[in-house]
N, C-alpha and C positions, 0 to 999 in steps of 0.2 A: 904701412900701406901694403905691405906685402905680404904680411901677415892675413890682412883681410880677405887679399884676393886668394891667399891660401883658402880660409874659411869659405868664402865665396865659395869656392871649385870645391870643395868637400860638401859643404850644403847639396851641390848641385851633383856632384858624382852619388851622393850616398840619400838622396829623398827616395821616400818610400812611393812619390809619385812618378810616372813618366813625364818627362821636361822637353820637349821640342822649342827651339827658338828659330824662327825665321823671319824672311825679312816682309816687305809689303806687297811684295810680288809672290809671294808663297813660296822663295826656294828656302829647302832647310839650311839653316847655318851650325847651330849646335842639336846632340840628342844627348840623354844621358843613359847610363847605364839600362837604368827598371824600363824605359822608353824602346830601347834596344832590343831588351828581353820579351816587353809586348807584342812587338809585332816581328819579330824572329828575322830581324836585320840587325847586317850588323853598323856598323857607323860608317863606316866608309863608302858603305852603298846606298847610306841617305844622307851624305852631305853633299849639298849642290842640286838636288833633286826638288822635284813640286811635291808639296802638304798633300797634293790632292792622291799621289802615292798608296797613301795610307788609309783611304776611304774607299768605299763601296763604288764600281764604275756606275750604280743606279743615282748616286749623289754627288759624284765630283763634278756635274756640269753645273748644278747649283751653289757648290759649295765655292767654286770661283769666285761669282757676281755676290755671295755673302762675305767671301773674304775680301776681295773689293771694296765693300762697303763697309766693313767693318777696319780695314783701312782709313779710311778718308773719318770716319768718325771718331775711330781713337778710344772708347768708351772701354773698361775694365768689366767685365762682365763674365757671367755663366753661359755657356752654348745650351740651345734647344732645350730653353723652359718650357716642361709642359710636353716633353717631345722625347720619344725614344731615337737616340745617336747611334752606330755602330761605326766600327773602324774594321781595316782590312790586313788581315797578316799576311808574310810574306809569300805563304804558302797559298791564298785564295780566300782562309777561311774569315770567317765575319766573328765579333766580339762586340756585346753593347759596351757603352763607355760613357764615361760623364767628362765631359771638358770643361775645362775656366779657361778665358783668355786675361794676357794683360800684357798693355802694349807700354814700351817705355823708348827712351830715344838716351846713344849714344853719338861721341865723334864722328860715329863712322854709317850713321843714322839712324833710322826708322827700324824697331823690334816689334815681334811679334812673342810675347811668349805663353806657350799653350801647355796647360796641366792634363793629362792623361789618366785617367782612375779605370781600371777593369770592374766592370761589375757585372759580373757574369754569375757569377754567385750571390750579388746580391738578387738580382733579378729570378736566378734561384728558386730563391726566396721567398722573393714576389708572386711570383706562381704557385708555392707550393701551397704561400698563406691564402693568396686568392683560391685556388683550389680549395683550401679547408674553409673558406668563409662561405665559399659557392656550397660546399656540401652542409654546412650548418645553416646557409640561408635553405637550401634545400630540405632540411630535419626540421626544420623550424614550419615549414610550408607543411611539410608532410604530418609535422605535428598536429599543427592547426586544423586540416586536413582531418586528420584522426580525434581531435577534441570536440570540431563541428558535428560528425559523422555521431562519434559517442553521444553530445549533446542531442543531437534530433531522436537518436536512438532512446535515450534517455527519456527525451520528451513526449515520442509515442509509447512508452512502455508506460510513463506517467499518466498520460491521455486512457491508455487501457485498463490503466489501476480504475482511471478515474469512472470509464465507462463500467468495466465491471463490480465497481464500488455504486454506484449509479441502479444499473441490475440487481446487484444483491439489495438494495434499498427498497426498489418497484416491490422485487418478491417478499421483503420482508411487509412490507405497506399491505401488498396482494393478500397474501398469509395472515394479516395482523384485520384487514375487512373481512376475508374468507371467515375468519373467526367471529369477529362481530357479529356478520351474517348468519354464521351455526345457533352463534345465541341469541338473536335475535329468532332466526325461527321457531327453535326451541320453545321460549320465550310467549309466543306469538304463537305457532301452532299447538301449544299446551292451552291458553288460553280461550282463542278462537273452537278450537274441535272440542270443550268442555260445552257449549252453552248448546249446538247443535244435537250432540250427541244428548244429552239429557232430556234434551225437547224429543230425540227419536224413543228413548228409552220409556219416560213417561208416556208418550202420545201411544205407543206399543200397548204397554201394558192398559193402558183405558179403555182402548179398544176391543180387550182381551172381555171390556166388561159388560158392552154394548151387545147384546144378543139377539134381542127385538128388534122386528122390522118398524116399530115406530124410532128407533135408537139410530136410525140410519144417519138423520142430519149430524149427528153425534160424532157418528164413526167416521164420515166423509169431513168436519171438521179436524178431526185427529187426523185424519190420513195427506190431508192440503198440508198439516204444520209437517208431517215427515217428509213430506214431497221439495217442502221448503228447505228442511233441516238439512236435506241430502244436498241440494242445488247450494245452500252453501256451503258445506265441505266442498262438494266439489269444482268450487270457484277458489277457494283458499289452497287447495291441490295443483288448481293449474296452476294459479298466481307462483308458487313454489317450483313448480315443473320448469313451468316458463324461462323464472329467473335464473334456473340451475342449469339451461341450455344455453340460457344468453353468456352466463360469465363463461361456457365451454367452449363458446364459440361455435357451435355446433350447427346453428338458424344460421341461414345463407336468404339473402334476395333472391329470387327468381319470378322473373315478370313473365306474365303471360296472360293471355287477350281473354279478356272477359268483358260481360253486357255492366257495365256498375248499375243500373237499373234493376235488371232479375235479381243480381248479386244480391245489392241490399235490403230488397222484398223476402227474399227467401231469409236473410239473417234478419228481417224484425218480424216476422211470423215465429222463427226458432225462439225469438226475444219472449211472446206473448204470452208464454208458459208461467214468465216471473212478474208480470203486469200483478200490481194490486188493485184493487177493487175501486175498479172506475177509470183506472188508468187506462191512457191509450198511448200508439204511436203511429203519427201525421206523418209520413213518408212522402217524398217530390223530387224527382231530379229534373235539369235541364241543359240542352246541351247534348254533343254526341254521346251516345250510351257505350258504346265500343271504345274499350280504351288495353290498355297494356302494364299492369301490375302486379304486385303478389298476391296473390286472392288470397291463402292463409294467413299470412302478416296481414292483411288489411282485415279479415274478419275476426281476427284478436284483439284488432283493436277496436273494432265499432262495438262487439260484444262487450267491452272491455267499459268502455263509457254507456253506454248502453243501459249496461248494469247499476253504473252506478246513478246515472239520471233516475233509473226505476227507486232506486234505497234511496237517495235521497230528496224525492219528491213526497209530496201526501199523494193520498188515496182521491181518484178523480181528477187529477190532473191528465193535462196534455204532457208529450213528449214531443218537438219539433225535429225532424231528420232529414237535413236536405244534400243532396251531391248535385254536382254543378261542374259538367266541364267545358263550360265555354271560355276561359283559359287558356291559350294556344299554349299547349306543353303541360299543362298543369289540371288536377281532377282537385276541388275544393268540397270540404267535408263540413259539414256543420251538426252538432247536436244540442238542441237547447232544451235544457226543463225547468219547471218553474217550481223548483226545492225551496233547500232550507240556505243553501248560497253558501258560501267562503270569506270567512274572517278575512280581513285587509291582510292584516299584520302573519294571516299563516300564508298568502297567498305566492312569495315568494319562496316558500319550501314546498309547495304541493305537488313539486316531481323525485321529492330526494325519498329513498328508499323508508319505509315503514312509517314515513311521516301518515298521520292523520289529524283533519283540524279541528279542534277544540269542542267544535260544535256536534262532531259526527255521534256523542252519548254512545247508545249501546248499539249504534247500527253495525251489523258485520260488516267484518273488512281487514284486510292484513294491512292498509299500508304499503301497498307494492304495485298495486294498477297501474296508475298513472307514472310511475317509475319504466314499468316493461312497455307500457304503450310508447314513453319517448323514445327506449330501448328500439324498439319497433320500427318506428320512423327513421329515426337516425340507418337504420339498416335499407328502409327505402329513401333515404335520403330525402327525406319529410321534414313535416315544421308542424308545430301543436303551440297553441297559443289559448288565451282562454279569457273571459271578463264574465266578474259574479259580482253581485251582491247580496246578501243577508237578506232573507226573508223574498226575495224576490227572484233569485232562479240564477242558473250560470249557465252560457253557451261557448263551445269549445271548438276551437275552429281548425281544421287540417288542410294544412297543403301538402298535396304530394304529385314529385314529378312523373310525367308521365309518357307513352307513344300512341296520339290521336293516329285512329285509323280510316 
C-alpha cells in the first residue's frame, strides 16, 4: 500500500501536466509541481486559496456558478468545448490553456481534480497556420482573379482574331467579286463595243460613197445607224461609270425640291431621240407636283428603264409613264411597255449584276441596268418591283420616300 501511494505521489509530482485538486467550494487543496511553474506561484500561496485565483477577473464571476454546477453534477469532462479558456499568472499576465476536469470522492469527501495544459504555442500555431491559409485562400482568390482577367482577355483577343479574320474574309470576297467584275467587263465590254463600233465604221465608210443629192435618203439612213451606234456605247459607258461610283461609294442621296411633273417631261423629250419608229411615250402625273428627292438618282433611273422599255418593245408601240404623289410621304413610279416580256424562270435574277434573260437575242445591253437602278434606290431608300409576261409587255413599279411640300 505504500508502495502505491509512493507511485501515486510521483505520478503526481512528476506529470508533464499541471494537476490542481480542490474541493467543491473551489478552495485549492493540492498543486503540483509543472501547475506551480504555470502560473509562477508557489504552493503555499495557493493552498487554501479560491480556483478562481487563477483566472482572468473578466471570467471568475462566471466561472463560480459553473463551478457550482459542475459540482452538483459530478460529470468527468473537458472545459470550454468549442471555446477559447485562458488562465491568469501570478504576475497579471494571461496564457490560453486547455482544461479536463474529473471529480472523484475520498474519506474526507468531494474532489475536484483539474488538468492544466499551456497552449500558447500551440495556438501559435493556430495563427500562424490560419495566417498561411488566409494568405493562400487570398493566392487562390487573386489567382482566380488573374485566370478570369486572362480568360476575358483571351476571349476578346479571340473575338478580334475572329473579327479580323471576318475582315480579311469580306476583303478577300470584295477583291475575289472586284475581279469577277474586271472580267466580266472585259468580257462584256469587248463584246458589246465590237457590234456598235463596226456598225459606225461600215455606216462611215458608205457614206463616203453617197455623193449625189438623189443618195441623200441613203446618207441620212447610215447617219440614224451612227447616231444609234454612238447612243449605245454611250449607255454601256455609263452603265460602267455608274457601277464603278457605286462600289466607291462615291454617289451620296441628296434631296432637293423639284416639280416631278417638268422633271419627267423634260426626261421623256431627252428619251425621244432613241424612240424607234412609231414608238411613243404617254406621260401623266397626279397628285402634288412639288416634292423633295434626288433629281440625278432619279433621272438615272427613269432613263435607265426608260431605255430599256424603247429596246425592248417593237416599233409602233406605246410606252406608259406615270408619277403619282398622292401618297402622304411617298411619290410612285410606274413604266409599262408592251415588249417582248421576262422569262418566268429568269425573273427572279433580273436585278443580279450582267444577268440578261434569255430572250433579250441580240438586243444591246451589258446586264447592269437594272442592278445600278436597285443600286439607286436603295441609296434613296426606294423599292422597285416589277410583273412581265412574254409577248405581252412588263411594268415596273417605284416607290420612293419622300418631303410633300
Amino acid at each position: 500500500m505504500l508502495k502505491e501511494i509512493e507511485m501515486l505521489d510521483a505520478l503526481f509530482k512528476h506529470a508533464t501536466e499541471g494537476i490542481i485538486v480542490s474541493d467543491t467550494k473551489g478552495k485549492i487543496i493540492m498543486i503540483n509541481p509543472i501547475a506551480e511553474k504555470l502560473f509562477g506561484f508557489s504552493k503555499d500561496e495557493l493552498l487554501g486559496e479560491k480556483i478562481e485565483l487563477l483566472i482572468p477577473s473578466r471570467f471568475s464571476h462566471n466561472h463560480v456558478k459553473k463551478r457550482e454546477g459542475y459540482a452538483k453534477t459530478s460529470p468527468s469532462r473537458a472545459m470550454g468545448i468549442g471555446m477559447d479558456l485562458f488562465a491568469m499568472r501570478k504576475d497579471g499576465s494571461e496564457f490560453p490553456v486547455e482544461i479536463s476536469l474529473s471529480n472523484f470522492k475520498t474519506s474526507a469527501g468531494d474532489f475536484i481534480m483539474s488538468f492544466i495544459v499551456d497552449i500558447t504555442e500551440r495556438k501559435k500555431h493556430e495563427v500562424e497556420l490560419n495566417k498561411a491559409h488566409e494568405e493562400i485562400k487570398n493566392l487562390n482568390i487573386e489567382l482566380e482573379n488573374r485566370v478570369e482577367e486572362r480568360t476575358e482577355e483571351l476571349a476578346r483577343a479571340i473575338n478580334r482574331l475572329a473579327e479580323s479574320k471576318q475582315e480579311v474574309m469580306r476583303a478577300l470576297e470584295k477583291e475575289r467579286e472586284l475581279n469577277v467584275l474586271k472580267s466580266r467587263f472585259v468580257t462584256t465590254a469587248s463584246h458589246e463595243f465590237r457590234t456598235p463600233l463596226a456598225t459606225i465604221l461600215s455606216s462611215v465608210s458608205l457614206i463616203s460613197k453617197y455623193n449625189l443629192t438623189q443618195e441623200e435618203e441613203k446618207r441620212l439612213k447610215h447617219i440614224n445607224r451612227i447616231k444609234s451606234a454612238v447612243n449605245n456605247l454611250t449607255e454601256i459607258l455609263n452603265d460602267f461609270l455608274s457601277l464603278s461610283k457605286l462600289e466607291e461609294g462615291v454617289i451620296r442621296n441628296n434631296p432637293q425640291e423639284i416639280n416631278i411633273s417638268d422633271f419627267a417631261k423634260d426626261v421623256t423629250e431627252e428619251m425621244k431621240a432613241m424612240l424607234k419608229e412609231g414608238q411613243t411615250i404617254v406621260y401623266k402625273h397626279s397628285g402634288n407636283a412639288k416634292i423633295k428627292l434626288d433629281k440625278q438618282l432619279l433621272k438615272n433611273v427613269l432613263i435607265n428603264l426608260l431605255s430599256n422599255a424603247i429596246k425592248y418593245s417593237l416599233e409602233g408601240t406605246a410606252i406608259e409613264f406615270d408619277t403619282n404623289n398622292q401618297k402622304l410621304g411617298y411619290v410612285q413610279i410606274s413604266i409599262k411597255d408592251n415588249g417582248i416580256g421576262i422569262p418566268e424562270e429568269d425573273q427572279p435574277l433580273l436585278f443580279e449584276r450582267f444577268f440578261r434573260a434569255q430572250n433579250a437575242g441580240n438586243i444591246q445591253g451589258t446586264g447592269l441596268g437594272l442592278n445600278i437602278v436597285n443600286k439607286y434606290l436603295e441609296l434613296m431608300e426606294g423599292e422597285i418591283s416589277f410583273v412581265s409576261k412574254i409577248n405581252v409587255g412588263t411594268t415596273f413599279n417605284i416607290l420612293i420616300p419622300t418631303l410633300n411640300n
